[in-house]
Structures are given as C-alpha cells and as structure tokens.
SENU-890615 format. One record per residue (C-alpha): x, y, z; residue in one letter. Coordinates in nm, 3 decimals. Example, Ala and Ser with C-alpha at 12.3 -4.5 7.8 and 13.67 -1.06 7.14 Angstrom:
1.230, -0.450, 0.780, a
1.367, -0.106, 0.714, s
This chain:
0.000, 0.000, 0.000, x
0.098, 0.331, -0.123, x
0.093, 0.693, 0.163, x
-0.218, 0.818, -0.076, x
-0.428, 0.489, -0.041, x
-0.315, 0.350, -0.399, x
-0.116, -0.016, -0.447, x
0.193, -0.056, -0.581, x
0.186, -0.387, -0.764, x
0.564, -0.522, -0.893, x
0.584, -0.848, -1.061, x
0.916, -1.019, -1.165, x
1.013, -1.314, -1.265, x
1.376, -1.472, -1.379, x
1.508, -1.723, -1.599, x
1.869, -1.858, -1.601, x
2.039, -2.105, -1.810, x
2.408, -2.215, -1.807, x
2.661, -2.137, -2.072, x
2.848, -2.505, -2.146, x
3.124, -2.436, -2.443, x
3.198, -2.803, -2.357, x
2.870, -2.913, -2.574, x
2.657, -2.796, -2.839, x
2.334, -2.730, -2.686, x
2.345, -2.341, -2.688, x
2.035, -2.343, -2.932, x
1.809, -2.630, -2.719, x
1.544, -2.380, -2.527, x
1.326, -2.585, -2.252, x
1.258, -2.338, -2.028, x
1.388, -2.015, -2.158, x
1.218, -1.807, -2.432, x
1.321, -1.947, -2.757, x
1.231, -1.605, -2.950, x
1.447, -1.377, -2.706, x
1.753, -1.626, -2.754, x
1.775, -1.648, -3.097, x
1.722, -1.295, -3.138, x
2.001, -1.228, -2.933, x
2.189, -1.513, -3.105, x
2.103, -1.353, -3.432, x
2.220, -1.001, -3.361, x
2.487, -1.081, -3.184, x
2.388, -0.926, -2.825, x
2.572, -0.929, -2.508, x
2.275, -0.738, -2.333, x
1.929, -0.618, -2.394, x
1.673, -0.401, -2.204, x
1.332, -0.290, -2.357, x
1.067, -0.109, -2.134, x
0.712, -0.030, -2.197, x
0.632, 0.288, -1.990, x
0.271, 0.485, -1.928, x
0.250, 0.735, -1.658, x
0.484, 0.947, -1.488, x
0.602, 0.777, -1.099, x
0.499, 1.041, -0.876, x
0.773, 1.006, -0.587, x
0.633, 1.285, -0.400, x
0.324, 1.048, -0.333, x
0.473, 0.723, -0.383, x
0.843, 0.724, -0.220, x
1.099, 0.504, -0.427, x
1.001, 0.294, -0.748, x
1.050, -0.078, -0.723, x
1.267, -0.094, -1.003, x
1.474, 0.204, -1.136, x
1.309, 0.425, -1.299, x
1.138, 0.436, -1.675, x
1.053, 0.691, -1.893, x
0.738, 0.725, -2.021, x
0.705, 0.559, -2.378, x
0.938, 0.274, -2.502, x
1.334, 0.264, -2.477, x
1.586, -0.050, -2.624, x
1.915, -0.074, -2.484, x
2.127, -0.309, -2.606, x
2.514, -0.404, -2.620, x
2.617, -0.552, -2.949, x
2.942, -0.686, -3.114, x
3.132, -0.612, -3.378, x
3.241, -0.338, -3.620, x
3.043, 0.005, -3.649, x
2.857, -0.091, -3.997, x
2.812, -0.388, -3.898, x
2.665, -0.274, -3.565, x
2.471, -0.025, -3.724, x
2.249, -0.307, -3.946, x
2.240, -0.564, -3.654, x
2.072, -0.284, -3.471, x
1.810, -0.212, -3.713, x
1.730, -0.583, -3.746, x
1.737, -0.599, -3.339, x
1.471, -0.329, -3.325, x
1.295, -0.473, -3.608, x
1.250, -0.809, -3.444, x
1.150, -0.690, -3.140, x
0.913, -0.480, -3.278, x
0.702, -0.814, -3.435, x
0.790, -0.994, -3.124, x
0.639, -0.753, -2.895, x
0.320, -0.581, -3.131, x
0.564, -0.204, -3.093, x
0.633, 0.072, -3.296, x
1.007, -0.023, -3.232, x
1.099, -0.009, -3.621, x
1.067, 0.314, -3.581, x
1.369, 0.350, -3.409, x
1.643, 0.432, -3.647, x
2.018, 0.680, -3.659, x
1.754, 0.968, -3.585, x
1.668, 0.862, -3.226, x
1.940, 0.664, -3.122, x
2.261, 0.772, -2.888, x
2.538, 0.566, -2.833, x
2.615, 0.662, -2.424, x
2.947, 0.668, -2.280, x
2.915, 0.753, -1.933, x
2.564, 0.743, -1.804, x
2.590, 0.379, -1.852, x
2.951, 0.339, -1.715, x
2.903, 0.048, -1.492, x
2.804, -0.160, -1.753, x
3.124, -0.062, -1.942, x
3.311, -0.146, -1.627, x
3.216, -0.519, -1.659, x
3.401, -0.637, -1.921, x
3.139, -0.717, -2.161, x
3.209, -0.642, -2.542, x
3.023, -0.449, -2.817, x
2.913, -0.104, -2.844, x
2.586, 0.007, -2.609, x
2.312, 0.162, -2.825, x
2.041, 0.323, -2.671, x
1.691, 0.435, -2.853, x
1.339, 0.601, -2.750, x
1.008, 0.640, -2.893, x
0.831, 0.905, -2.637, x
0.524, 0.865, -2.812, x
0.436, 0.513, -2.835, x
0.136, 0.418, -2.596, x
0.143, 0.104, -2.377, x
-0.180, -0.154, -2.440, x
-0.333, -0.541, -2.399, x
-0.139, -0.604, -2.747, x
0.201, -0.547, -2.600, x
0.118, -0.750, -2.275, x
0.000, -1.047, -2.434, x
0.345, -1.155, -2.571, x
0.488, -1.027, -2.259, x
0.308, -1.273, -2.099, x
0.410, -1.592, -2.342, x
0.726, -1.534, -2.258, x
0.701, -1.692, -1.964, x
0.709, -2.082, -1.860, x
0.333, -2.121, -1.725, x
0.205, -1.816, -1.876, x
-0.121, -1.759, -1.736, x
-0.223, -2.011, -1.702, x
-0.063, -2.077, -1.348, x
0.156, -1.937, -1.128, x
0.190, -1.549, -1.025, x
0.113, -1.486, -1.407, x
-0.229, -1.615, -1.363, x
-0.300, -1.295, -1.127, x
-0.209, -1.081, -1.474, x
-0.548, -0.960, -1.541, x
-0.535, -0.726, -1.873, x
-0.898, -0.569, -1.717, x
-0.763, -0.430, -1.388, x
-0.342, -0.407, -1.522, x
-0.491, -0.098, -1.729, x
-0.702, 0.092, -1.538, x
-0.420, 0.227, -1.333, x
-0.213, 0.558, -1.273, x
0.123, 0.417, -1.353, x
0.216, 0.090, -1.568, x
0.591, 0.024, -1.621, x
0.659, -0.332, -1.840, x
1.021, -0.431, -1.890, x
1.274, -0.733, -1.993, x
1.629, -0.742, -1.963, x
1.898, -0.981, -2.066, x
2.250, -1.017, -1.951, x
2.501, -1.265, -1.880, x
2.589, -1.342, -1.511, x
2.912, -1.436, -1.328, x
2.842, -1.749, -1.078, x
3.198, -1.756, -0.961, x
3.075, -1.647, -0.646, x
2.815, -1.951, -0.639, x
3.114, -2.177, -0.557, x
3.096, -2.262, -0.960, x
3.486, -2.079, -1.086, x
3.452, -1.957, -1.408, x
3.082, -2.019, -1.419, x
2.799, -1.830, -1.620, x
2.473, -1.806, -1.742, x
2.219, -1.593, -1.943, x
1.974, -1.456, -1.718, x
1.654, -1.317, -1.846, x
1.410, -1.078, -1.655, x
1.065, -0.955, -1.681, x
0.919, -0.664, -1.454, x
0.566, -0.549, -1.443, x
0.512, -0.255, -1.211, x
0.155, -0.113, -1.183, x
-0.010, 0.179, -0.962, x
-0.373, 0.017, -0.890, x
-0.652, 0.270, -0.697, x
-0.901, -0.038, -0.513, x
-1.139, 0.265, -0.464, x
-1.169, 0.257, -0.851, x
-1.262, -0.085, -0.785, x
-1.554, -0.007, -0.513, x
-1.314, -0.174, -0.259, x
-1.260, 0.015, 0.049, x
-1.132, -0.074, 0.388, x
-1.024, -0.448, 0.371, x
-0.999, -0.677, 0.062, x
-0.812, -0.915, -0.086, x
-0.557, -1.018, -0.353, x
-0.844, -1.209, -0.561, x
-1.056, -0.956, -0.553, x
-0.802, -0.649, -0.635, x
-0.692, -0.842, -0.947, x
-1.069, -0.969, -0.979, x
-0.930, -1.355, -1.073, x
-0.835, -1.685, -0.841, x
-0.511, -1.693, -0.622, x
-0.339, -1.956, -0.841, x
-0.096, -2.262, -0.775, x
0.279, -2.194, -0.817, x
0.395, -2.248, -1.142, x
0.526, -2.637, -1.120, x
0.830, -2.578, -1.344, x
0.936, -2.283, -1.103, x
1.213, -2.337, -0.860, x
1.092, -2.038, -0.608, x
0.758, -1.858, -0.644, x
0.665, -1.590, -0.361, x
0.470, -1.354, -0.282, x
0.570, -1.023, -0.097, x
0.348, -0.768, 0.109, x
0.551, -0.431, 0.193, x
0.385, -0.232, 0.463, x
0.551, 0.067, 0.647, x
0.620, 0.004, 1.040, x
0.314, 0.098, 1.236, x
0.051, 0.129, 0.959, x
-0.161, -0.070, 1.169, x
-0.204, -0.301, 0.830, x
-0.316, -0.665, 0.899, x
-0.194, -0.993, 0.672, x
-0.388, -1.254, 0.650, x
-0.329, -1.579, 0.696, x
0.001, -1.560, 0.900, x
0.304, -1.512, 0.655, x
0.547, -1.790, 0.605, x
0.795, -1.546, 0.726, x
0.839, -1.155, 0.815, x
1.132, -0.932, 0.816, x
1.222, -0.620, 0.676, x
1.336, -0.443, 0.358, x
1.441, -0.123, 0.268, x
1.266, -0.006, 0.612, x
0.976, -0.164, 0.537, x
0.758, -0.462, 0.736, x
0.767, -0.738, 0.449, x
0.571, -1.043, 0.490, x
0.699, -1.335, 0.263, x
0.432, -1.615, 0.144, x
0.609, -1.917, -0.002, x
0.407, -2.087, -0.286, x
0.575, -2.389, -0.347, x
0.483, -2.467, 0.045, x
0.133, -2.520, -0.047, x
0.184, -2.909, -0.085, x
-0.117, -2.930, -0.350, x
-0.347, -2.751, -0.115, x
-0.554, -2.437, -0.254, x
-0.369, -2.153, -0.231, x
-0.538, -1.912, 0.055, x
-0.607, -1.568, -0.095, x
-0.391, -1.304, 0.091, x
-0.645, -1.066, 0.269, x
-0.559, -0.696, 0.383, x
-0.705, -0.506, 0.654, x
-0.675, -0.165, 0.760, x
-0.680, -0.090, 1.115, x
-0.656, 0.229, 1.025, x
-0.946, 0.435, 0.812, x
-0.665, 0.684, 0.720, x
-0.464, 0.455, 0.581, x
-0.673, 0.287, 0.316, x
-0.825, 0.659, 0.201, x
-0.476, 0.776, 0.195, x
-0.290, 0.911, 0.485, x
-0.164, 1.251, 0.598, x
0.184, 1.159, 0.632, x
0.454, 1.233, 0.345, x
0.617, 0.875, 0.230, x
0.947, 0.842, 0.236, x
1.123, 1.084, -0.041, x
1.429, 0.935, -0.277, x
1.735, 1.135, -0.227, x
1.787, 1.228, -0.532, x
1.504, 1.342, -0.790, x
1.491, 1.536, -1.124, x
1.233, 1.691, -1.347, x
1.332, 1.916, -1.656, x
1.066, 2.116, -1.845, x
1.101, 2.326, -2.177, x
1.121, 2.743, -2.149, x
1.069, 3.032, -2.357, x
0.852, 3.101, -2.623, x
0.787, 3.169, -3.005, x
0.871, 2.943, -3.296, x
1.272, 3.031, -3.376, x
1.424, 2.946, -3.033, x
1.379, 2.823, -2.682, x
1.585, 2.663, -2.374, x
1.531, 2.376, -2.111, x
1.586, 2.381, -1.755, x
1.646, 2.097, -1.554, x
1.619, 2.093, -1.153, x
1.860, 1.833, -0.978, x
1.759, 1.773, -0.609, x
1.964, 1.626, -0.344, x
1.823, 1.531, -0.027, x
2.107, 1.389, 0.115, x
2.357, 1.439, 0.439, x
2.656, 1.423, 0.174, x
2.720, 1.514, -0.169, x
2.621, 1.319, -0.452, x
2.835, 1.189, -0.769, x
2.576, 1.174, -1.100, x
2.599, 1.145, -1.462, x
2.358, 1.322, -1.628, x
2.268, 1.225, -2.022, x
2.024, 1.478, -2.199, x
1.982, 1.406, -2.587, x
1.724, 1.664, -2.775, x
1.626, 1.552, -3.154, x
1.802, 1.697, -3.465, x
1.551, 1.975, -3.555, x
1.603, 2.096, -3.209, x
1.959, 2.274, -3.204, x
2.157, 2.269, -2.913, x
2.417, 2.512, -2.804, x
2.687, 2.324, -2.560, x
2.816, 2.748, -2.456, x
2.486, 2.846, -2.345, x
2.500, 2.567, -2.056, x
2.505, 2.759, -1.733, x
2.438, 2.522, -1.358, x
2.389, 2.682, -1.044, x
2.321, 2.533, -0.700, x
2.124, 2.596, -0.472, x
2.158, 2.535, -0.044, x
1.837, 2.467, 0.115, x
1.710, 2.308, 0.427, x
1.492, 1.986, 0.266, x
1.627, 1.968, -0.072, x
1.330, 2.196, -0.241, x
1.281, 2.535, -0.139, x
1.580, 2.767, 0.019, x
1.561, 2.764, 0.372, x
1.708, 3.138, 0.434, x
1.860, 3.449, 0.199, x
2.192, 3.313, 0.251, x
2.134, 2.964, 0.209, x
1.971, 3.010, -0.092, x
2.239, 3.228, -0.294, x
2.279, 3.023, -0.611, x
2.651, 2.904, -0.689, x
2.782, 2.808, -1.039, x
2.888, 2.477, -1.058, x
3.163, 2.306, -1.302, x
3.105, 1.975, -1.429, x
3.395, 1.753, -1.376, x
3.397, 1.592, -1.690, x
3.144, 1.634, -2.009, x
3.076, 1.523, -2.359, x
2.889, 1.657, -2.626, x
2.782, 1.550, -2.950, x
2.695, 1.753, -3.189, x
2.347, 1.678, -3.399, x
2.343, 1.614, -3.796, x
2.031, 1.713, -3.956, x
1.807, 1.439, -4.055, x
2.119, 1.224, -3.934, x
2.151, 1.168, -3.542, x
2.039, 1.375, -3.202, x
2.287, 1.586, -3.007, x
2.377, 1.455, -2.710, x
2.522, 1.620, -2.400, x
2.670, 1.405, -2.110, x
2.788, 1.547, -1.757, x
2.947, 1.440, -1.460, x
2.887, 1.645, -1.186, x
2.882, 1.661, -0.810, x
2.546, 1.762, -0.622, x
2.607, 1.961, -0.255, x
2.421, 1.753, 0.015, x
2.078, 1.972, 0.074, x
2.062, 2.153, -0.244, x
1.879, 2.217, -0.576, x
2.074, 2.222, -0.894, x
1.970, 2.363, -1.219, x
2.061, 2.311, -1.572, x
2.007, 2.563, -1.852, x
2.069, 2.552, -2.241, x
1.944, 2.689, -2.519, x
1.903, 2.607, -2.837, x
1.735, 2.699, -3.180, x
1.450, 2.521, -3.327, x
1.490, 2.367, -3.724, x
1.248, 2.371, -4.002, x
1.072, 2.050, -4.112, x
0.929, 1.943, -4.417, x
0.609, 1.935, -4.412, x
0.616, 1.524, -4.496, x
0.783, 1.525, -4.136, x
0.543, 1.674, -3.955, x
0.290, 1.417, -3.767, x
-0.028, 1.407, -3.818, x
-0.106, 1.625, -3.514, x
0.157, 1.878, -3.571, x
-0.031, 2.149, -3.339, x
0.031, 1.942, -3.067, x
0.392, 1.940, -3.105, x
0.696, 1.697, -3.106, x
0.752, 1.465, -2.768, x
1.137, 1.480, -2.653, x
1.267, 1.170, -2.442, x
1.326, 1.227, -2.084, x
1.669, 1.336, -1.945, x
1.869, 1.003, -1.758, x
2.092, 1.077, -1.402, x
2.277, 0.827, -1.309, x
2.467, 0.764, -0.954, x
2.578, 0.500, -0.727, x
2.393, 0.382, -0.436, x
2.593, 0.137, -0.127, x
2.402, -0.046, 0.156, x
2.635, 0.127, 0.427, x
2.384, 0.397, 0.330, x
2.140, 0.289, 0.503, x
2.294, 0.372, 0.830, x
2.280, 0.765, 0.756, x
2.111, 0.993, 0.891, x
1.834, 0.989, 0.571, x
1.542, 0.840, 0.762, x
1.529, 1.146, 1.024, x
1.525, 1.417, 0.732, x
1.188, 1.223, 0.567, x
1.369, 0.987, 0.300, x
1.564, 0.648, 0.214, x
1.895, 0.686, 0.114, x
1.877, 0.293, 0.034, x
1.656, 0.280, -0.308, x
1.400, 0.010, -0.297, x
1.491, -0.154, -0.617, x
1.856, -0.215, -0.501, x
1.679, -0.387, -0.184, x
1.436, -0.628, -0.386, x
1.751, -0.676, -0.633, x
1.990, -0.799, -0.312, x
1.682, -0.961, -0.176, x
1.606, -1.169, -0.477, x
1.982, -1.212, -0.591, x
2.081, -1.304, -0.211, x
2.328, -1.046, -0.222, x
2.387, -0.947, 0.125, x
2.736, -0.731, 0.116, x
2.734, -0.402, 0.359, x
2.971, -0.272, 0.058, x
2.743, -0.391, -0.206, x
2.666, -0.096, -0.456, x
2.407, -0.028, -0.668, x
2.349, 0.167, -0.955, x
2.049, 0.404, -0.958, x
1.922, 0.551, -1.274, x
1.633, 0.803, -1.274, x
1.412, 0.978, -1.581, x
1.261, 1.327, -1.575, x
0.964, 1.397, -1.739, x
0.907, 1.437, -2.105, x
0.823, 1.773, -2.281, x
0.656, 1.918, -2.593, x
0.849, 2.109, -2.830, x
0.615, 2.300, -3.063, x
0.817, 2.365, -3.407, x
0.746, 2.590, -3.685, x
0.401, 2.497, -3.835, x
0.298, 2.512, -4.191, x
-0.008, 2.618, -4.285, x
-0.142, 2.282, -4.374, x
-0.453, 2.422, -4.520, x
-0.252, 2.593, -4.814, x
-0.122, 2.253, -5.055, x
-0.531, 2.184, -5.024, x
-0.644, 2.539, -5.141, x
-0.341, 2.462, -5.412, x
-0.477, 2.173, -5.522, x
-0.845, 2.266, -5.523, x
-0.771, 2.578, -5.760, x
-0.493, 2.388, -5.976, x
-0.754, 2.094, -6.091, x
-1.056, 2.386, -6.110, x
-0.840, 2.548, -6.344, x
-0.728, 2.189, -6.498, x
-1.124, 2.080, -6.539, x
-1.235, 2.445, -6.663, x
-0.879, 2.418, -6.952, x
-1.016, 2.021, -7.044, x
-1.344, 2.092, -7.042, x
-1.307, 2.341, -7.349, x
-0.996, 2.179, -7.521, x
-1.204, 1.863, -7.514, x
-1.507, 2.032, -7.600, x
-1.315, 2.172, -7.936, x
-1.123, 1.887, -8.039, x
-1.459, 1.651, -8.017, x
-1.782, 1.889, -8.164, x
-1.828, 1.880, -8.513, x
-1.870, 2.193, -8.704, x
-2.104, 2.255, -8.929, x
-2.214, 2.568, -9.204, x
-2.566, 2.596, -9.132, x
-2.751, 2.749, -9.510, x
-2.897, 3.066, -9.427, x
C-alpha cells in the first residue's frame, strides 16, 4: 500500500540457463524463451533491455520505485558486437525483431533517435562485456493489452498458473502508472562456488499503480478480488515462487493468513508467502485489513522521499528558439556523484556554450531555507561530452558528470534553436507538437547507506529496487553498490508549423483550373462543325 491509499503492484520473474562451451546445446530452449535467444543469437547481443512505460512515478506520493526508474514511452538498450557498420544493421534488425515480437512501434527507431552513451551507462562498461551500447526512444508510443499479451508468453506457465495467472489485462490498465520491462544479460556465478561459471539470465518486470477505490473496494480486501481472478498454484516448473506484502512500520495493516515469514526491507515490514509450500493444497487468498481508516483513504503523512530526484521542463517562447531547464535535487547528508545524459532531436539545435548550472543550499532539498542559504553558486562539471546533432542524421547529445552539494537544488540551462521541417515530417497532429525523451541521471547507491542519517530528514537513502535486487539475488554485502538511474519527465516542443490548409487550397484551384482548360480543349477537339444554309 501506497501513503495516498493506492497499491503498488511489482511483478518479476527470472530465468537462467548455463553457458556449457563443452557441448553444443546453446540453441536447445526448454525453459527459456526461444524467440528472445535467438534474437540475441542472431544479432549478436551481449545485453538487452526494452521497457514499456505509461504514466509518470509520482515520488512525492509514492516514495521510491520498485525498479529504477522508466521513462514514459518505449526505450531498447542493447550491447552488441562487432564493427560500427556492422553494428549499425544488426541494430536495425534488433529493433525490427522486437518490434514483431512484442506488437511495438520499435521499427521506428532508427540513426535519428538513437545515442550511443558513454558515461551514463559506465558500470556496464566497467564489466568487461564487449560491443558497443546503443540506446533508442520512442516518447510517443502508448502502452496496451497487445504489448502484454506476448509479454506474458514469454514466460514458462504463462497464465495459465503461477503469479502470471494474477495478470489480469482488465484491472493491469485501469491504473495511474504501468511500467513493463525485460532485460537480458550474462551473469558471473563464480561467487556460487561454480569458478569460471555463467549463465544468461533473463528478466521480466511489471510494475503497476492500482486505486481499489476505482474498484468499489474500500477498507479491507483481498488479492483475488483487487486483481478480480483466483489466487493460483505456483507455477510447477518454477524453482521459487513468492509472494511479498511491503507495509511501512506501524501502519496498523493486517496480513492474513500468517506469513510464512516476516522481516524487513528497505525499512519496510515485508511479509513473505512461499508458494511452493502449499503441498497441492488451494492456495489461501492473501487478505488486507486496515486498522486504520486513514490509511486505506490515503494518509496525511509524506512517504518516504528518494534522495535524489529530477524533473526538466522546456522554457521560452515563439517558434525560432527556446531553452530547457532541468532541476537536480539532493536530499542527502553528503554530496552526490551523477551522470547526467540529456539528448534533444536533430531539428532541435543545441548550443553546448549556453549551458550555465547553479546550486542551490536549502534546508529539505526543495525550497531555500534562508537568503543566505539560498544564494545560487555556479557549478563546473567535472567531466562532459557533447555531440553535436546532424540534420536528418543523429540527435545531439550532452553528457555530464557532476557533483550535487548535500541539501541543495541544482539547475541546468541551455538553449538552443529550433529547425524547419518538411512538411512530410510533420505528424499528423503537428499542433500538438513533437515529444522529446526524458533526461537520464545516473549515480551510485551502497548499503552502508542505510545507516545515515536519511530516515530522520523524511527519506531512504537505500533505493527500494537495489533492496528487492539484493533480496532476490541473495546479495547481502554491507559494501554492495548499486546503480540508480532516474528519468525526468518528457516535454513538448512545438516547431514551426505550416499552414497545412494551403497545398489543399493549391490543389483545389490547380484541378478547377485543370477541369475548366479540359473541359473546353475537349469540347473543341470533339464537336463537329457545321455551315448551317442561311
């Protein structure tokens, strides 16, 4: 349960299977999705992400996402090997195949939206993995059943047991936030007492904001009747199925039956129900009551905030230029290492000398807390790399690394000059203007965090997803760091508009003109004349 009354609902569910160079059964698929591996086999790709993103995750309301964040509308990521052309085609196949795979608008994804990152995505550079990272967005494609439904084959049981079968299209999609993802990526099992050891481990994530008073449920209810279908059996191929309630200490929320076990996570009471325990019994449906009215209408106190957020928006005015500011707020006791990555189309011309930052003391991380706390101080990135745009070719790109003061708000500003289209690229809705992808940031996050002084100041220093990640990974390290990745919001860039009415009023007097010129050359060349006698 979410501080405003809404649920956070995060499914996720892993496959591994073994790399054996001693045999030749690389292309045998049992378990594992036999259209994800030979795509990857295909392309030749060391790692893939695609996300499926509707809704903006409000942390103000809703504290830390379970997984790091995703920008709203669809990104592929992917690592691929090889030389540049021939990276170049494997990618456009890659997106291609996806894009039949998964019922997307992925093909769309071409040298026009597509960075190549150096630095946001440095830890995954830092694990020895060849090939080239690629990275491309489509802001504007929507998120619906016909995406979910292959989603959903991917999986061993797919609904038709297991924590799948609780995947109800009708109730996934009347929400306030929906976030669908896979990954791929090979894993080191050294540490699993295997030496030299790895496998190919493939994710899925489904993350949804649910209101049960959309619903007509109120006080107390239950998993059955939130996702309106049965609690199902584990899936029997599955070697660990759970389920996991999150509740914040002293919510005065009841679990029933009694969990299999309860501890904590991420600060949180989490009570652990173990579906392969169920022996062939029916699986009791997990009920929820709220001792507390205030609770289950939403409650009065602020959830825990993430220490560090950003949001970016679009400024000026007029058709010829305009600028973008983007607000980087630290929470924190200490200061904050971050890579920022900000990429703006073609048609949208950036200028790298117009960058100014500025940061900004203040008591909570939001607004200044006094005249001198708040004087604004220019900052100097530590390192940076831009990129110019080509027309009609690739999207400028502007990475930073930069260091954020603990309690402060940092700002970003650029300008840059807006292109002229033709009016072929122009989308159907041109008034409404042209969606830009979401700025990334980028920092590190350790579990000896969690013993700072974040909690007293109203937020988690420890990100949630980190915590289910060591949780379901059994990763237990004090030193054990994580990599947190946030998006900002997206933003509308309206571009110089032709009058679209004018090629009609063209047309319209070209072919009266054409009809009226026919209509008499036609009418001279066919009538017979005749000398009438007087």
């Amino acid at each position: 349960p979410l501080a405003d009354g809404k649920v956070l609902l995060h499914f996720e569910f892993e496959f591994q299977r073994r790399h054996d160079e001693a045999n030749s059964t690389q292309h045998h698929y049992h378990l594992f999705p036999r259209q994800i591996g030979e795509i990857a086999l295909r392309y030749d790709v060391d790692e893939l992400h695609l996300s499926f993103t509707q809704g903006n995750w409000r942390e103000r309301q809703w504290g830390y996402p379970p997984v790091n964040s995703q920008g709203v509308g669809a990104e592929v990521r992917a690592r691929i090997r090889g030389s540049d052309d021939h990276i170049a085609a494997q990618w456009t196949g890659l997106t291609n195949a996806l894009s039949g795979v998964f019922c997307a608008s992925l093909n769309f994804i071409d040298d026009t939206n597509t960075v190549v990152p150096q630095m946001v995505f440095a830890e995954l550079q830092k694990s020895g993995r060849a090939g080239v990272l690629r990275q491309g967005y489509l802001p504007r494609e929507s998120v619906c059943t016909e995406n979910l439904t292959p989603w959903i084959k991917q999986l061993p049981c797919q609904s038709r047991s297991g924590i799948g079968a609780l995947l109800n299209p009708h109730r996934l999609y009347n929400m306030h936030f929906h976030s669908m993802s896979m990954s791929l990526e090979s894993v080191d099992l050294s540490d699993s007492g295997k030496p030299g050891a790895s496998a190919l481990r493939y994710t899925q994530q489904l993350s949804v904001v649910l209101d049960p008073r959309a619903f007509g449920l109120e006080d107390n209810w239950s998993l059955s009747e939130l996702m309106d279908t049965h609690v199902p059996h584990a899936c029997p191929v599955a070697d660990r199925s759970t389920v996991r309630v999150l509740a914040s200490p002293g919510s005065g929320l009841d679990v029933k039956p009694k969990a299999s076990s309860k501890t904590s996570l991420a600060g949180l009471d989490m009570h652990v129900f173990d579906m392969l325990k169920q022996n062939g019994k029916a699986p009791a449906d997990i009920e929820l009551r709220f001792n507390t009215p205030k609770l289950s209408a939403g409650s009065s106190v602020d959830p825990i905030q993430p220490a560090v957020a950003v949001h970016r928006f679009v400024t000026g005015h007029g058709g010829s230029s305009g600028g973008v500011e983007t607000t980087l707020t630290n929470r924190g006791d200490k200061p904050v290492d971050i890579l920022y990555l900000d990429s703006l189309p073609w048609y949208l011309r950036l200028y790298s000398h117009t960058l100014e930052i500025t940061a900004q003391k203040t008591d909570d991380g939001l607004e200044p807390a006094s005249a001198e706390l708040g004087m604004p101080v220019k900052l100097t990135p530590s390192a940076s790399l831009f990129t110019p745009a080509i027309d009609r070719g690739r999207p400028a790109t502007m990475e930073l690394a930069l260091t954020l003061p603990a309690h402060s708000r940092t700002t970003l500003r650029y300008s840059f000059d807006k292109g002229f289209l033709k009016y072929t690229e122009h989308p159907p809705d041109a008034n409404r203007g042209f969606n830009v992808g979401p700025a990334i940031v980028s920092y590190a996050s350790t579990a000896a965090s969690d013993q700072t002084s974040g909690k007293d100041h109203g937020y988690q220093p420890r990100p949630l997803a980190c915590a289910i990640k060591e949780t379901l990974h059994g990763e237990s390290s004090s030193s054990a760091q994580c990599t947190v990745r946030v998006y900002s919001e997206l933003f509308l860039a309206n571009m110089p508009t032709p009058d679209f009415s004018m090629p009609y009023n063209v047309i319209t007097f070209t072919c009266t003109i054409l009809a009226l010129f026919f209509g008499r050359i036609f009418n001279l060349l066919t009538r017979d004349f005749a000398v009438l006698d007087p």
